[in-house]
N, CA, C and O atoms as a Tinker XYZ file with bonds, in Angstrom:
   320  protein
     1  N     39.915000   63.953000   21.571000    73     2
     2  CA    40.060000   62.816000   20.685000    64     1     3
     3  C     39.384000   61.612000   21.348000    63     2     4     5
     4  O     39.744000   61.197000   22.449000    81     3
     5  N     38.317000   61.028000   20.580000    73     3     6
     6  CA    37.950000   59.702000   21.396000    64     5     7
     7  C     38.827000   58.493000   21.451000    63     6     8     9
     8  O     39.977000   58.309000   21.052000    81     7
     9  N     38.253000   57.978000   21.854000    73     7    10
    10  CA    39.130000   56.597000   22.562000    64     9    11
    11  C     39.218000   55.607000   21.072000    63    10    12    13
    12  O     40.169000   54.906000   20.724000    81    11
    13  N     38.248000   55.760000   20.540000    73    11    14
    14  CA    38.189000   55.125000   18.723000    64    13    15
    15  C     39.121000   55.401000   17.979000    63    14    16    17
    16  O     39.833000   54.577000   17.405000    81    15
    17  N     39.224000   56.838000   17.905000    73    15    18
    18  CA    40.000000   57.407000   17.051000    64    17    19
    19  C     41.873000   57.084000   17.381000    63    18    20    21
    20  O     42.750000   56.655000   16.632000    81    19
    21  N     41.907000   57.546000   18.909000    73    19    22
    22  CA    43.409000   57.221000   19.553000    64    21    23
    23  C     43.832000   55.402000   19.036000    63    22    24    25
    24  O     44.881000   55.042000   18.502000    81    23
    25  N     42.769000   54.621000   19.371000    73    23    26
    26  CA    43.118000   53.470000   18.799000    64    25    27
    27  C     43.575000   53.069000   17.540000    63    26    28    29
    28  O     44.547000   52.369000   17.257000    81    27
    29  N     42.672000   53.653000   16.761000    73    27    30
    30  CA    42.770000   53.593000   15.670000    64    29    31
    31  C     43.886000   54.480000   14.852000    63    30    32    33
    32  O     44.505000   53.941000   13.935000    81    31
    33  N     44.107000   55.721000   15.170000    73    31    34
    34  CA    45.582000   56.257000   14.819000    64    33    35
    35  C     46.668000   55.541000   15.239000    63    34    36    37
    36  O     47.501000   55.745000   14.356000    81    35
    37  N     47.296000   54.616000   16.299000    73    35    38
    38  CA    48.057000   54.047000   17.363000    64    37    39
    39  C     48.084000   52.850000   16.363000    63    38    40    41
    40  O     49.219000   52.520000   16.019000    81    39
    41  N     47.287000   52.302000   15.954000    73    39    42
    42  CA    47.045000   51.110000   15.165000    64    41    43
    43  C     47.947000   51.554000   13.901000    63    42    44    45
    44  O     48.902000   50.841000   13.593000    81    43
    45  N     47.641000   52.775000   13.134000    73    43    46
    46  CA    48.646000   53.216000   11.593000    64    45    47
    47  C     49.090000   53.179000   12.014000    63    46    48    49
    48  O     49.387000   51.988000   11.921000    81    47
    49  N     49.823000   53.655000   12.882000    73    47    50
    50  CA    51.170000   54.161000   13.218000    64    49    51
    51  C     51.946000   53.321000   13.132000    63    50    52    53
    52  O     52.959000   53.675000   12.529000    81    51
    53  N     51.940000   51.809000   13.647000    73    51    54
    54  CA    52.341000   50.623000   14.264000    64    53    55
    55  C     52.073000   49.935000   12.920000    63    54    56    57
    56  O     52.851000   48.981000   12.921000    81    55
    57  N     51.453000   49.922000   11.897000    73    55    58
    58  CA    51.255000   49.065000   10.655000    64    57    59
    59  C     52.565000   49.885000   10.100000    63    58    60    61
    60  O     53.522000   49.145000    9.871000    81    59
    61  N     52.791000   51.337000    9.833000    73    59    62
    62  CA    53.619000   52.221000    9.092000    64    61    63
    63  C     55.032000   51.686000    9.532000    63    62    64    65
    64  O     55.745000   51.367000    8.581000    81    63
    65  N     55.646000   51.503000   10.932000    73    63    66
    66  CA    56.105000   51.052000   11.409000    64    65    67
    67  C     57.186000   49.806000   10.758000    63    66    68    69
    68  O     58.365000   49.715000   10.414000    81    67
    69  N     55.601000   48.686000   10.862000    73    67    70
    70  CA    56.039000   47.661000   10.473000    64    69    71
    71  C     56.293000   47.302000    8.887000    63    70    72    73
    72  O     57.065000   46.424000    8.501000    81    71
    73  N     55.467000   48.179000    8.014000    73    71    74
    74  CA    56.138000   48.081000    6.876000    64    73    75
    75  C     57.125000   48.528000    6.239000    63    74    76    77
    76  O     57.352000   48.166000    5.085000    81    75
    77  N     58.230000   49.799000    7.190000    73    75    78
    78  CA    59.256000   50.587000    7.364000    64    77    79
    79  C     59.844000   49.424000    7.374000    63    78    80    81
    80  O     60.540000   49.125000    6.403000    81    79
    81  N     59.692000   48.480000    8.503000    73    79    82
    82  CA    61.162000   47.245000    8.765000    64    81    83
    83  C     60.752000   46.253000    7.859000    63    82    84    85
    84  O     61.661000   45.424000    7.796000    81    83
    85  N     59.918000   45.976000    7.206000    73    83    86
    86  CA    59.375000   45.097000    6.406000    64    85    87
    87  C     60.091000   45.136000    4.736000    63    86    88    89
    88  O     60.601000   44.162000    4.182000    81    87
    89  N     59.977000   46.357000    4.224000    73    87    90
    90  CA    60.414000   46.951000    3.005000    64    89    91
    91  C     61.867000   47.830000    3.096000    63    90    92    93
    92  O     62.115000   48.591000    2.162000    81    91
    93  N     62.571000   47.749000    3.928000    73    91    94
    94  CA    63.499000   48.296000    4.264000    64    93    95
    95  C     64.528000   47.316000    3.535000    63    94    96    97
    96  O     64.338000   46.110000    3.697000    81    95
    97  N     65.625000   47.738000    2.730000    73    95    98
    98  CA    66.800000   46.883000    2.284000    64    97    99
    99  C     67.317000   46.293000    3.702000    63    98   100   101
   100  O     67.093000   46.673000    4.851000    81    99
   101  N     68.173000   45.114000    3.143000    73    99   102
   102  CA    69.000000   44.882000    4.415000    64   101   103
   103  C     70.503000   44.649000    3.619000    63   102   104   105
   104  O     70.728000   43.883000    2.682000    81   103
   105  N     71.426000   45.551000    4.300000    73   103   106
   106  CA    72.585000   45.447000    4.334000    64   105   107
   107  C     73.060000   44.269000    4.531000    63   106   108   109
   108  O     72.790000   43.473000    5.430000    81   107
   109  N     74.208000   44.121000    3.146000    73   107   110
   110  CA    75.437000   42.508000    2.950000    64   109   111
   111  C     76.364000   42.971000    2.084000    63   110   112   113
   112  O     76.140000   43.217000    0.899000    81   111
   113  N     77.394000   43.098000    2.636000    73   111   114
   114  CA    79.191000   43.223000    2.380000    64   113   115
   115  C     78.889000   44.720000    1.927000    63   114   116   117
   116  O     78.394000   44.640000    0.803000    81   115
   117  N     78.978000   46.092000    2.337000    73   115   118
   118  CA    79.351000   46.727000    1.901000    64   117   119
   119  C     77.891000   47.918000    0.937000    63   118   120   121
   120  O     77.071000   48.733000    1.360000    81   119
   121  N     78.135000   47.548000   -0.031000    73   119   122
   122  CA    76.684000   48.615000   -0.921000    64   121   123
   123  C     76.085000   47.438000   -1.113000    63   122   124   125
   124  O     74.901000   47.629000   -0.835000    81   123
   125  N     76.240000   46.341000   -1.430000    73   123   126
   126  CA    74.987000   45.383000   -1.681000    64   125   127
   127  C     74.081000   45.133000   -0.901000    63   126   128   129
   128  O     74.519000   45.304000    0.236000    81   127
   129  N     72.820000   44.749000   -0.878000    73   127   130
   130  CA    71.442000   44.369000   -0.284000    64   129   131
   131  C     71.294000   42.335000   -0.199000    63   130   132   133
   132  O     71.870000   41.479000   -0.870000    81   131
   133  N     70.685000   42.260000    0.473000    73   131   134
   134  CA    69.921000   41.137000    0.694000    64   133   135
   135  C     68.540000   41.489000    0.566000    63   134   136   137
   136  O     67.870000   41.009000    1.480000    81   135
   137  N     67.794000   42.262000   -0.376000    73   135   138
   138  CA    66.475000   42.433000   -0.593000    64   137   139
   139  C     66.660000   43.457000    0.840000    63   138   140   141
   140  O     67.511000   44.159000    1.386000    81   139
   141  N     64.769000   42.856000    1.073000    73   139   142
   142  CA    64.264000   43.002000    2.400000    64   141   143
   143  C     63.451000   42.007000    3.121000    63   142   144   145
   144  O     63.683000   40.856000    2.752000    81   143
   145  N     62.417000   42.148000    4.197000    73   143   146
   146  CA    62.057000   41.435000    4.757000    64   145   147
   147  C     61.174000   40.364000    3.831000    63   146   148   149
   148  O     61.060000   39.140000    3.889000    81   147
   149  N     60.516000   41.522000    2.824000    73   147   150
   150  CA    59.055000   41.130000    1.903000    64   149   151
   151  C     59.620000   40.432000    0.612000    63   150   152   153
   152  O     59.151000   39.482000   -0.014000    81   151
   153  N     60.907000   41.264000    0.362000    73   151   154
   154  CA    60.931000   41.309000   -1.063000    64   153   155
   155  C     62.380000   40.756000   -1.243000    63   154   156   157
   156  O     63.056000   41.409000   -2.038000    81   155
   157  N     63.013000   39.644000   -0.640000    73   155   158
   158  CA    64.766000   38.712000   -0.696000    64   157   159
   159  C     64.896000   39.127000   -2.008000    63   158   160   161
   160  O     63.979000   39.499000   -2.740000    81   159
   161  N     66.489000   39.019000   -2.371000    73   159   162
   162  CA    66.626000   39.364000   -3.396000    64   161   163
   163  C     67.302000   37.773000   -4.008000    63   162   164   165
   164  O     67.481000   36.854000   -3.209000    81   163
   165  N     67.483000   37.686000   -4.823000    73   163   166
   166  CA    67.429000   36.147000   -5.815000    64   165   167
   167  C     69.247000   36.292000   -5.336000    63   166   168   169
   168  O     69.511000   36.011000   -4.167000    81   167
   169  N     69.888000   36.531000   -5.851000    73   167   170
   170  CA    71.421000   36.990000   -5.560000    64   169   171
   171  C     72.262000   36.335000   -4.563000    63   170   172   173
   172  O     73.052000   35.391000   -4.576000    81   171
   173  N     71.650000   37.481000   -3.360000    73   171   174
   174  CA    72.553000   37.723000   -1.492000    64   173   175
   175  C     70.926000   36.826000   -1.254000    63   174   176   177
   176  O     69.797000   37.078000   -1.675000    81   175
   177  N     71.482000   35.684000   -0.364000    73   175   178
   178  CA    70.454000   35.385000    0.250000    64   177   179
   179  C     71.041000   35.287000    2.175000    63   178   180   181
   180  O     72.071000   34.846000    2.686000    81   179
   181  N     69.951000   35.852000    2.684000    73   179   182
   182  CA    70.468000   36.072000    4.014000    64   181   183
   183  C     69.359000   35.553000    4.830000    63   182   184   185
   184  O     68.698000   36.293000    5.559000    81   183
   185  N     69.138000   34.223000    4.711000    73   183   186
   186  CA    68.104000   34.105000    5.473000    64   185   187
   187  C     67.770000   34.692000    7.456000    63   186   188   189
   188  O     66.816000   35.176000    8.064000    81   187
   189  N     68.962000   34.335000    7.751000    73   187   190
   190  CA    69.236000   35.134000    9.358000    64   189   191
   191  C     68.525000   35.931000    9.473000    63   190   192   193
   192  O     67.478000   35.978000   10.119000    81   191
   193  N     69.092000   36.762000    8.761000    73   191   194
   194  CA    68.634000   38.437000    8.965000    64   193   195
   195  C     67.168000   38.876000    8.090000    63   194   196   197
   196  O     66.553000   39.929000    8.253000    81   195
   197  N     66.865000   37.954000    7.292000    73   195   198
   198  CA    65.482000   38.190000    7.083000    64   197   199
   199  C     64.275000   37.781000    7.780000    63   198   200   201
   200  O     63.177000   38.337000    7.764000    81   199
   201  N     64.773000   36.319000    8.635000    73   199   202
   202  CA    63.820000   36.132000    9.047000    64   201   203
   203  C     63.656000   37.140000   10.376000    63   202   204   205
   204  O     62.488000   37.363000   10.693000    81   203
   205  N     64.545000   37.679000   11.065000    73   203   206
   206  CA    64.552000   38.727000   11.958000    64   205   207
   207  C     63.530000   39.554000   11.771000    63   206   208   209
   208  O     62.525000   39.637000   12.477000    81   207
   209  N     63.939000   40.522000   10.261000    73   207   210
   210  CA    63.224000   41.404000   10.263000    64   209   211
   211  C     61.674000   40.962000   10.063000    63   210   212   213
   212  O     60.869000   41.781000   10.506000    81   211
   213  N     61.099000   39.729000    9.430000    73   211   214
   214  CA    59.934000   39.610000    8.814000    64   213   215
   215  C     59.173000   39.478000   10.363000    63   214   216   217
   216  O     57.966000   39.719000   10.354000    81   215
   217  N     59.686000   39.176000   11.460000    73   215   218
   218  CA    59.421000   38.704000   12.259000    64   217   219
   219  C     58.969000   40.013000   13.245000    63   218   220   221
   220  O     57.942000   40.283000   13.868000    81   219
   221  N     60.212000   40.647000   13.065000    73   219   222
   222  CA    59.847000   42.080000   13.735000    64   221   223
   223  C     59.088000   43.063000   13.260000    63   222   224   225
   224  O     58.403000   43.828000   13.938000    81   223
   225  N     59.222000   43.049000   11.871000    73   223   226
   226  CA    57.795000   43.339000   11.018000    64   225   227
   227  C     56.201000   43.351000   11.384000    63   226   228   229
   228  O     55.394000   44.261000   11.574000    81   227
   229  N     56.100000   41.660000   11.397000    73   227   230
   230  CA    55.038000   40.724000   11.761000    64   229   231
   231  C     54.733000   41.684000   13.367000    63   230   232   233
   232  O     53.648000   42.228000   13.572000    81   231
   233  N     55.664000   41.728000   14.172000    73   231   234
   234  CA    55.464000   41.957000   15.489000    64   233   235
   235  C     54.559000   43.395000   15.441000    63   234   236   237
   236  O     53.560000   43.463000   16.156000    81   235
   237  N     54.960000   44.608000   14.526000    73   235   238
   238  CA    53.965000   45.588000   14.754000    64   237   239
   239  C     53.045000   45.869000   13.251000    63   238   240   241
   240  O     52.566000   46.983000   13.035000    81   239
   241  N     52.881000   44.760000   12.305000    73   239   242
   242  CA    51.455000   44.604000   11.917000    64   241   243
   243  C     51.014000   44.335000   12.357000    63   242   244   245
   244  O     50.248000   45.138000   12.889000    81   243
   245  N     50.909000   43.115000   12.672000    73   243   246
   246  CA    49.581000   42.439000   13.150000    64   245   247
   247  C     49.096000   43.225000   14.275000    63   246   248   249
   248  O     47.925000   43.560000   14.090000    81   247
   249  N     49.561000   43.621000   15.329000    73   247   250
   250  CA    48.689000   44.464000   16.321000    64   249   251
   251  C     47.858000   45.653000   15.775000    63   250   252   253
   252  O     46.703000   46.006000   16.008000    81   251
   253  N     48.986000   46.236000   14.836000    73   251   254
   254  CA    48.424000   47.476000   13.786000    64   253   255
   255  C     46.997000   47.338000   13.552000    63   254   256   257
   256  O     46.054000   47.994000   13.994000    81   255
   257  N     47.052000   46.126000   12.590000    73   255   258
   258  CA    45.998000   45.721000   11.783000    64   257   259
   259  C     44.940000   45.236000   12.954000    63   258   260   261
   260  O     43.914000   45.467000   12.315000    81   259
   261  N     44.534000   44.798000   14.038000    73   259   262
   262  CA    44.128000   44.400000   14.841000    64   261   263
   263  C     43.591000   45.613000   15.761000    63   262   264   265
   264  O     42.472000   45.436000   16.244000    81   263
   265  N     44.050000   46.455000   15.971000    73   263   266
   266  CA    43.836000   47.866000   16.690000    64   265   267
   267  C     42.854000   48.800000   15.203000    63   266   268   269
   268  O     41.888000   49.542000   15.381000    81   267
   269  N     43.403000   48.495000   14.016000    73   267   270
   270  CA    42.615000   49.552000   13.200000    64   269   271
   271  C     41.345000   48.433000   13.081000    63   270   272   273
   272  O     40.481000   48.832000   13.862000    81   271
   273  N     41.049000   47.621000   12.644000    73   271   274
   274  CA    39.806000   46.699000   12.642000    64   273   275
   275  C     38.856000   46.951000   13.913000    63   274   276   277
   276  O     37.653000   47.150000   13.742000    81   275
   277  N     39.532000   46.936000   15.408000    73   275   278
   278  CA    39.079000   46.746000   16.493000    64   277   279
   279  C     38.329000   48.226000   16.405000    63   278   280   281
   280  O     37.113000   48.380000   16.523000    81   279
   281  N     39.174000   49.149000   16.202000    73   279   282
   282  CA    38.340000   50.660000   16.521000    64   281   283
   283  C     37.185000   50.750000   15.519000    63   282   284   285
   284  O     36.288000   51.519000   15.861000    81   283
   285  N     37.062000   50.256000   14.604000    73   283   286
   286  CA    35.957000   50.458000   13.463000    64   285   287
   287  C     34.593000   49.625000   13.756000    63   286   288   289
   288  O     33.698000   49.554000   12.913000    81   287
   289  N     34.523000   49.044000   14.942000    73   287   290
   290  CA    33.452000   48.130000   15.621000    64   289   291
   291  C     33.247000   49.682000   16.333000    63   290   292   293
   292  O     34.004000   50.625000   16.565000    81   291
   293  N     31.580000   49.360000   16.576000    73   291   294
   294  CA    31.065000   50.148000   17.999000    64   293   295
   295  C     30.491000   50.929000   17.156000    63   294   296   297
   296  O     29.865000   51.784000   17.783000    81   295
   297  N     30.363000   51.097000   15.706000    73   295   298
   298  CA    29.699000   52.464000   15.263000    64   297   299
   299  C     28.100000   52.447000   15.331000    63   298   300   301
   300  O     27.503000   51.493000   14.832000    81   299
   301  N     27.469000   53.387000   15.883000    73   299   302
   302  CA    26.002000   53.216000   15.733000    64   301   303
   303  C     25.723000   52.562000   16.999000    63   302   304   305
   304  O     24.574000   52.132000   16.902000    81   303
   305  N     26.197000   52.277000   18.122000    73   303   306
   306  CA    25.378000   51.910000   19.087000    64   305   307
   307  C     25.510000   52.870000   20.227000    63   306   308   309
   308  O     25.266000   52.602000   21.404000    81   307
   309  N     25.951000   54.102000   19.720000    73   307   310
   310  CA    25.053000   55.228000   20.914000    64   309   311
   311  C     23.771000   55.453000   20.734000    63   310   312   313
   312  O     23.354000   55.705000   19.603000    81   311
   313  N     22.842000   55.392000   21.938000    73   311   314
   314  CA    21.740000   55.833000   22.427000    64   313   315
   315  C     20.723000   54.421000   22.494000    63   314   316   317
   316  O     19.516000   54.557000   22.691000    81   315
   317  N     21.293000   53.187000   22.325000    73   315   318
   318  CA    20.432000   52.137000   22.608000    64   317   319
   319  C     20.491000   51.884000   24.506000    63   318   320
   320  O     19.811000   51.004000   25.033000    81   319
């Protein structure tokens, strides 16, 4: 596996990740929700605990997205 490819898989992985905690309900009193990180719900508002997750979210997109961009540079400059 090249070093492109490992990056660049390592990178989904870590976006998949972050949109798992991102879109994930968040538990308030019992069966009700406070939305999620992306998507609060009008209702339960929990700001605490959303901004947590959007945050911890944030923490493995952006590298995600940053690692899959980064590996997609370099194509075409073998043999110069």
């Amino acid at each position: 596996m090249s070093r492109q490819r490992l990056v660049r898989t390592i990178g989904i992985a870590a976006m998949l990740v972050g949109l798992f905690i991102g879109l994930s309900p968040i538990p308030h009193n019992g069966d009700n929700t406070c939305g999620s990180a992306f998507f609060p719900d009008g209702y339960f508002q929990c700001p605490g605990e959303q901004n947590e997750r959007l945050l911890l979210a944030f923490i493995f997109l952006i590298p995600g997205v940053v690692m899959v961009i980064g590996s997609m540079g370099g194509k075409g400059k073998k043999g110069d």
